[in-house]
GUZAZA-515021 format. One line per field, with one value per residue (C-alpha): residue number from 1; x, y, z. Coordinates in steps of 0.5 Angstrom, whole numbers. Example, Ala and Ser with C-alpha at 12.3 -4.5 7.8 and 13.67 -1.06 7.14 Angstrom:
! residues 2
nr	[1_2]
xx	[25_27]
yy	[-9_-2]
zz	[16_14]
! end
This chain:
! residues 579
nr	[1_2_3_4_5_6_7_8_9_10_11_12_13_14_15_16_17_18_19_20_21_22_23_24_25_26_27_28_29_30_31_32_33_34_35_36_37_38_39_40_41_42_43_44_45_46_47_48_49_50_51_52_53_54_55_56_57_58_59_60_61_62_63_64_65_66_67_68_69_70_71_72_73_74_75_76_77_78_79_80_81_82_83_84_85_86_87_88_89_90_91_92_93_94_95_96_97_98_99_100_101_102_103_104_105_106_107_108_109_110_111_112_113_114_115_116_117_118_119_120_121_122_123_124_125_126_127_128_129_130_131_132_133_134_135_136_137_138_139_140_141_142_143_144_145_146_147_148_149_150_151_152_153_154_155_156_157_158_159_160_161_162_163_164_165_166_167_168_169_170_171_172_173_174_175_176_177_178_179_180_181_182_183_184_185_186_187_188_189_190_191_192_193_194_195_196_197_198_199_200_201_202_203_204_205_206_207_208_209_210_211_212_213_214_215_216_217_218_219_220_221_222_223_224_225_226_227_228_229_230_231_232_233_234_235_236_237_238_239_240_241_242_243_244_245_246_247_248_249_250_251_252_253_254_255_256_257_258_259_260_261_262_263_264_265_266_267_268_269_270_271_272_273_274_275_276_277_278_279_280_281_282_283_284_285_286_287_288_289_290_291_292_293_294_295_296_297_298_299_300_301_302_303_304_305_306_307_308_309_310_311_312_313_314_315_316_317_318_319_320_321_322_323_324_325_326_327_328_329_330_331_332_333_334_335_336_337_338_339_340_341_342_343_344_345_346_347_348_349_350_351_352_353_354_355_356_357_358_359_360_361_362_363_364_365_366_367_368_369_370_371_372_373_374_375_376_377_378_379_380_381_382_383_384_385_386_387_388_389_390_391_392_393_394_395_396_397_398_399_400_401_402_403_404_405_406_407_408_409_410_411_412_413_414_415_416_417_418_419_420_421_422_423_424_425_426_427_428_429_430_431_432_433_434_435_436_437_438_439_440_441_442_443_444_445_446_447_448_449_450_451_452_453_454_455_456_457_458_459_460_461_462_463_464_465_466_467_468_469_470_471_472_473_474_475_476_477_478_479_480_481_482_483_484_485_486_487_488_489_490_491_492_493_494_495_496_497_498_499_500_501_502_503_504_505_506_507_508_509_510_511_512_513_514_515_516_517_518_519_520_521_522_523_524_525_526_527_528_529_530_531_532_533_534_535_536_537_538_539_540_541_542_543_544_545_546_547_548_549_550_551_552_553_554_555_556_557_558_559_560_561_562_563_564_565_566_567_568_569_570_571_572_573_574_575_576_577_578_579]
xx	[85_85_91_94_94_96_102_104_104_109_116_121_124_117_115_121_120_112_114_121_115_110_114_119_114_110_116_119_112_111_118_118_111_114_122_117_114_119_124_119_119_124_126_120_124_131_128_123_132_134_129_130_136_136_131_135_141_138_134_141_144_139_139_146_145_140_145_149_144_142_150_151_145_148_155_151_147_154_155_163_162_157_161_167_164_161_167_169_169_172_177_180_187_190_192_185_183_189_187_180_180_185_180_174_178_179_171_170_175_172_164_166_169_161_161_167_164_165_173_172_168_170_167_167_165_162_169_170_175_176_177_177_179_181_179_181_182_183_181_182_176_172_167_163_158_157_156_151_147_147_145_139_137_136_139_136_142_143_146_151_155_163_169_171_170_165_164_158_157_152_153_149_148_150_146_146_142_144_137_134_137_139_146_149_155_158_157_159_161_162_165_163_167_161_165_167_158_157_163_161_155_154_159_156_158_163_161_155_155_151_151_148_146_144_144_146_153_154_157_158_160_161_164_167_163_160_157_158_152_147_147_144_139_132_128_120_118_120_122_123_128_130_135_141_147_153_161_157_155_148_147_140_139_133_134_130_128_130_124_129_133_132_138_137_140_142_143_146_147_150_145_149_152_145_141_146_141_135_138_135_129_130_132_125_122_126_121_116_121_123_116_115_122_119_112_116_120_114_110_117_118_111_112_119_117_114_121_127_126_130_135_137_142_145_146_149_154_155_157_162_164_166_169_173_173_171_173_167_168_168_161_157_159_155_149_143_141_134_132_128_131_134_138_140_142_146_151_152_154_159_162_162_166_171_172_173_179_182_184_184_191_191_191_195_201_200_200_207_209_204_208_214_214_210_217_222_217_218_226_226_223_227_234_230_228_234_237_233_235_242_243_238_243_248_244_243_251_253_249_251_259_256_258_252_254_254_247_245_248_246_239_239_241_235_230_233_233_226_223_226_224_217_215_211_209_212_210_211_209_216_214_217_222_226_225_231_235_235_236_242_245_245_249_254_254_257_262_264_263_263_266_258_254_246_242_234_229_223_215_212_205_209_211_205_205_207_213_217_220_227_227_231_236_240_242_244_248_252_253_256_261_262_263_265_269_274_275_278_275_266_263_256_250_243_236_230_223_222_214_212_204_204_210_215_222_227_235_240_246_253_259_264_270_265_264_269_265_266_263_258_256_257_253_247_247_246_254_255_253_252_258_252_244_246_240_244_240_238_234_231_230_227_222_220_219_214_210_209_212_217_218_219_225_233_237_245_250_256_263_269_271_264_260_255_247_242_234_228_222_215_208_204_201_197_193_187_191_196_191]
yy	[242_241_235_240_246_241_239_246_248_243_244_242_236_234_234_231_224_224_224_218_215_213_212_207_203_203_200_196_193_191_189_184_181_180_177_173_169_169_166_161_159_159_154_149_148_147_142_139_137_136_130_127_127_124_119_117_117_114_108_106_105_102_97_95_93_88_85_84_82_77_75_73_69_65_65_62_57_55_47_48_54_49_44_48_51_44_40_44_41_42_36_38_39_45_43_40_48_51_47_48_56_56_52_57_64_61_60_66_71_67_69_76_78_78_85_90_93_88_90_83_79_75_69_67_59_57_55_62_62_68_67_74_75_81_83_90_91_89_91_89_91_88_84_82_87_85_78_80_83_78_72_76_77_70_69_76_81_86_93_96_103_101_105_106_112_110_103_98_92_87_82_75_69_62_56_49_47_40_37_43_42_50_49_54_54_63_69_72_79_84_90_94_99_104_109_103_102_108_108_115_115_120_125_132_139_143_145_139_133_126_123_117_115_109_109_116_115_117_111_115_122_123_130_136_138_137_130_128_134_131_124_129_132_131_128_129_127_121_125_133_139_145_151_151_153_148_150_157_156_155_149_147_140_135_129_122_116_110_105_99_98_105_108_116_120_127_131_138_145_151_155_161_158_156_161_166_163_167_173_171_172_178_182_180_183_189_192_193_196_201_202_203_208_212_214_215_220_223_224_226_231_234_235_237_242_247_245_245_252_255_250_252_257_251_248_253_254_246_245_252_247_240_246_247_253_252_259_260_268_268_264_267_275_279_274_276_269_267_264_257_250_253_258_254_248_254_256_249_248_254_251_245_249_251_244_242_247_246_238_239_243_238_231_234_234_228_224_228_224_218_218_218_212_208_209_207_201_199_201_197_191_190_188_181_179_181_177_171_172_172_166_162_164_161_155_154_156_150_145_146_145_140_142_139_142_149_147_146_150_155_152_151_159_162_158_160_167_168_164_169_175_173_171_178_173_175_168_160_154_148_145_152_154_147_149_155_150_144_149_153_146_143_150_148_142_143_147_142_136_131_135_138_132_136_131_133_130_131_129_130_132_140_140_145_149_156_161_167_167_166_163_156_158_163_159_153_159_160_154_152_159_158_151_148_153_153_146_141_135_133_138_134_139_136_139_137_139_137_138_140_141_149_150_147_147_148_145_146_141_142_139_144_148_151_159_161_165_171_171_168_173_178_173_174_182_181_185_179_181_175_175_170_173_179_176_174_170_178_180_172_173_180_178_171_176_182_176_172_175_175_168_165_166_163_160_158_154_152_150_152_145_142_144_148_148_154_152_157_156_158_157_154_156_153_155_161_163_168_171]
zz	[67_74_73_69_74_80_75_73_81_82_84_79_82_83_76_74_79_77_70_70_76_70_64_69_72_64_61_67_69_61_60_66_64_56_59_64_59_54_59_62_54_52_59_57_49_53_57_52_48_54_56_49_49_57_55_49_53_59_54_52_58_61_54_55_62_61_56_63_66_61_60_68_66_61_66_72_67_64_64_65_70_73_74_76_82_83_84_90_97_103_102_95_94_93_86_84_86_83_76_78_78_72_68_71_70_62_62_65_60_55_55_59_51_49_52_52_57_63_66_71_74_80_82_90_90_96_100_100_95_90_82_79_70_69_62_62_69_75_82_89_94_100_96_103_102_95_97_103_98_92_97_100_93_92_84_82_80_85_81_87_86_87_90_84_79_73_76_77_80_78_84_83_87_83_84_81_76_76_78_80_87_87_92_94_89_90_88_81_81_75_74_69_66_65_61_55_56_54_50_43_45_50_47_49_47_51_58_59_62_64_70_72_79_84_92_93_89_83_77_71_70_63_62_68_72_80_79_87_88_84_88_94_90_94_87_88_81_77_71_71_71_76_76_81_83_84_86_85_77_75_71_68_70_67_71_70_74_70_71_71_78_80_76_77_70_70_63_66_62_64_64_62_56_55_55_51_46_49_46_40_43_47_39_38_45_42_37_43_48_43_41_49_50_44_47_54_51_48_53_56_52_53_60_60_55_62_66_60_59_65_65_58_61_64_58_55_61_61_54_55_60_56_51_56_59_67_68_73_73_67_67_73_72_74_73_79_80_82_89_87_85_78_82_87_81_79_84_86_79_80_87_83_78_83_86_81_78_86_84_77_80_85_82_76_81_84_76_76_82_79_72_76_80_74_70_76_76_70_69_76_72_66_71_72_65_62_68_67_59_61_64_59_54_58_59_52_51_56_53_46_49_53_60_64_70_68_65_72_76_72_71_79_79_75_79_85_83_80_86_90_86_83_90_93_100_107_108_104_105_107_101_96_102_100_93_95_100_93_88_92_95_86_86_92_90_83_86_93_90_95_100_102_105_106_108_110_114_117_118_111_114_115_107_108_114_112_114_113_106_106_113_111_105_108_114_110_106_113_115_108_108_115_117_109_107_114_113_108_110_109_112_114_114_117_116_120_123_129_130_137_141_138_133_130_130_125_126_122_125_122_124_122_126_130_133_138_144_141_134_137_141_135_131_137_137_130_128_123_116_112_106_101_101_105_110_117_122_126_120_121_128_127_121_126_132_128_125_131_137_141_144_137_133_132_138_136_139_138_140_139_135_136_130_131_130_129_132_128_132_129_131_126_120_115_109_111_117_115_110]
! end
């Protein structure tokens, strides 16, 4: 009785956070507990596939490694091998060393088929010549490291991670066994194609990969994925699994340390595709959440019973409201409104009402606005797509006439165009700026013949640094209306990019008549309108100055027969900086 009087003289938003307090913590608490162990189940069943399938996986690789081994054996131990290696001296000649190394490269291609997984071996004898039978490939690596480590082993393979992807080195020392002297005879290395090792069998379902890892560099990664993070993975047990993130996905990652040389192998899951499957467990956690839910809105209901009654007549008010009806004078006449929560509840409900209808009539003039400029979008978008349309008409027209040079020109012309309107950035790397300046020369091109001579040039390393959009184009586009077209002889236009310490510059050299000093003080005072694009050198001038600041922009010179040049200088701007 006393704990019903204490909540009977509660405030409503009181019992209201009493009441959502204990049926939360209720369904929370026993939620989390059951989806804890269910989750930590299901996780040991996943690794428990997982570890089987590694060590099935791990098992096979590792058996067909021993192969190798025992096949290097039987190289070394080979009496024509043997014998090559042996006649080698200091005072051979070359053609005794020629012949001996075509005799030891037969040998070699021979006993290397027993395994289609060898791509090479290579054998460097004594005198520090290299023999290497290319069975399925050929590589071309400093081998002295993998000499160094095969003679420290004494006769024992050595297994070495290569530079090449998905590529083992078995590296061997070769010893003679003629009278069990045990000279030094070379080194035998072999290259090991592990993705023809493992051939079929490490066929995995869609987002999962194996890898195999040795000293710190991964050898095998059979699928897609981060393999090169995994090398770096701090192992404390031999075998194991662990949840982590690698390039920002989650993975589920089983990992075993091979008992033979150490290899280091790593069966990884997506774990959000993975645990999709879980969901089947959490429909059976269902049942007891909604036996839970069903006694939360039971003794919800008890309790609300004290504190729904003075909000039913906000209810009705509400309801009157989703009908549509948000009149609030019409809803609060002549209404004497109590002083406690409910009363208050209600006039804010009527300042929410007027509010309410306020941007009603606010936003309704602004979607009048908004319909409007979206239907003068999609009006503006049509122009381009037909015009794209239109001039792959035209393309298929010249092609079936069989006129390549309408072909192209228009080709040239339809990715001129949709580079220019498609691209939104104020800013594009060298690399699509020549993209334009190509496309536009393929168009003059045609149209001159050999009377137009573009010739580019310029340090590579730039291709990516950024600049204004339409910076090179237009002027390419004047010096061809006003240097080109004034003269019937070649016109010799050059375009380079001259890299300095903190920008680069941009010229544009042309050997036309030149611009007498009048026009070209026109030119600078921007009262020259181009007659191509319409974008004339000041509006290059003005973007370059409001991007980068005034002591970047174009200079022009020119003679009045002489040619003339136009110089853009930009500071440098790589990928990240302009964001």
């Amino acid at each position: 009785m006393q704990v019903r009087a204490y909540y009977n003289n509660q405030l409503i938003k009181n019992k209201i956070f009493l009441i959502t307090a204990v049926i939360m913590a209720l369904v929370s608490g026993l939620s989390m507990i059951a989806v804890h162990f269910a989750t930590r189940i299901y996780e040991d069943k996943v690794y428990a596939e997982a570890a089987q399938v590694l060590n099935l996986s791990s098992g096979t690789v590792d058996g067909k490694l021993r192969e190798i081994e025992d096949l290097t054996f039987d190289i070394l131990s080979d009496r024509t091998i043997q014998s090559q290696l042996s006649s080698v001296t200091d005072t051979m000649n070359e053609y005794d060393y020629f012949k001996m190394k075509d005799k030891l490269m037969d040998r070699l291609v021979e006993l290397a088929r027993h395994q289609r997984a060898i791509a090479a071996i290579q054998v460097n004898d004594a005198s520090g010549g290299e023999s290497q039978a290319a069975i399925t490939s050929r590589y071309r690596l400093d081998t002295e490291a993998y000499e160094r480590k095969a003679m420290e082993a004494g006769g024992s393979v050595v297994w070495l991670p290569a530079d090449e992807p998905n590529v083992l080195i078995a590296a061997r020392q070769i010893r003679r066994m003629s009278g069990l002297s045990l000279k030094n005879l070379g080194v035998m290395i072999v290259f090991v194609d592990m993705k023809r090792l493992t051939g079929q069998s490490l066929e995995l379902a869609e987002g999962r990969f194996f890898v195999m890892e040795h000293a710190g560099r991964v050898v095998l990664a059979s699928g897609d994925g981060p393999s090169e993070q995994l090398a770096q993975l701090p192992l404390r047990e031999r075998q194991g699994y662990t949840i982590m993130k690698l390039n920002g996905d989650a993975y589920f990652i089983t990992h075993l340390i091979s008992k033979y040389q150490s290899f280091t192998y790593y069966n990884v899951l997506p774990y959000g595709s993975v645990f999709l499957q879980s969901k089947m467990i959490k429909c059976g956690l269902f049942g007891l959440y909604a036996l839970l839910f069903m006694l939360a809105l039971y003794f919800a209901r008890v309790a609300g019973r004290a504190i729904s009654k003075p909000l039913e007549q906000l209810t009705a008010k509400m309801k009157l409201v989703q009908k549509g009806n948000i009149d609030s004078a019409d809803l609060f006449r002549d209404e004497n409104l109590n002083m406690d929560e409910t009363g208050q509840i209600h006039r804010h409900f009527r300042l929410m009402l007027e509010t309410i209808n306020a941007l009603i009539r606010e936003n309704y003039a602004k979607q009048l606005a908004i319909n409007e400029s979206e239907y003068k979008a999609l009006q503006a978008q049509i122009n381009p797509h037909f015009l794209y349309n239109t001039l792959e008409s035209i393309n298929w027209m010249a092609k079936a006439n069989r006129q390549p040079d309408i072909s192209a020109m228009v080709t040239a012309l339809g990715r001129l165009l949709r580079g220019i309107i498609s691209r939104k950035e104020p800013l594009i790397t060298i690399e699509e700026e020549m993209r334009f300046v190509r496309n536009y020369a393929t168009i003059q091109q045609i149209r001159f013949g050999e009377r137009l001579q573009l010739r580019i040039e310029g340090d590579e390393q730039l291709a990516g640094c950024y600049i204004p959009k339409l910076t090179v184009q237009p002027v390419i586009e004047n010096a061809i209306q006003h240097g080109l077209e004034a003269m019937s002889a070649p016109c010799a236009i050059t375009l380079s990019f001259v890299a300095g310490e903190s920008h680069m510059t941009i010229c544009v050299t042309d050997n036309g008549p030149g611009i007498d000093e009048a026009t070209l003080a026109a030119i600078r005072e921007g009262r020259v309108v181009s007659k191509g694009t319409g974008i004339g050198l000041s509006n290059i001038r003005e973007r370059i100055r409001l991007m980068f600041g005034d002591e970047y922009g174009v200079e022009i010179e020119a003679g009045a027969e002489s040619g003339t040049t136009v110089r853009i200088r930009v500071p440098y701007r790589w990928e990240g900086d302009h964001v």
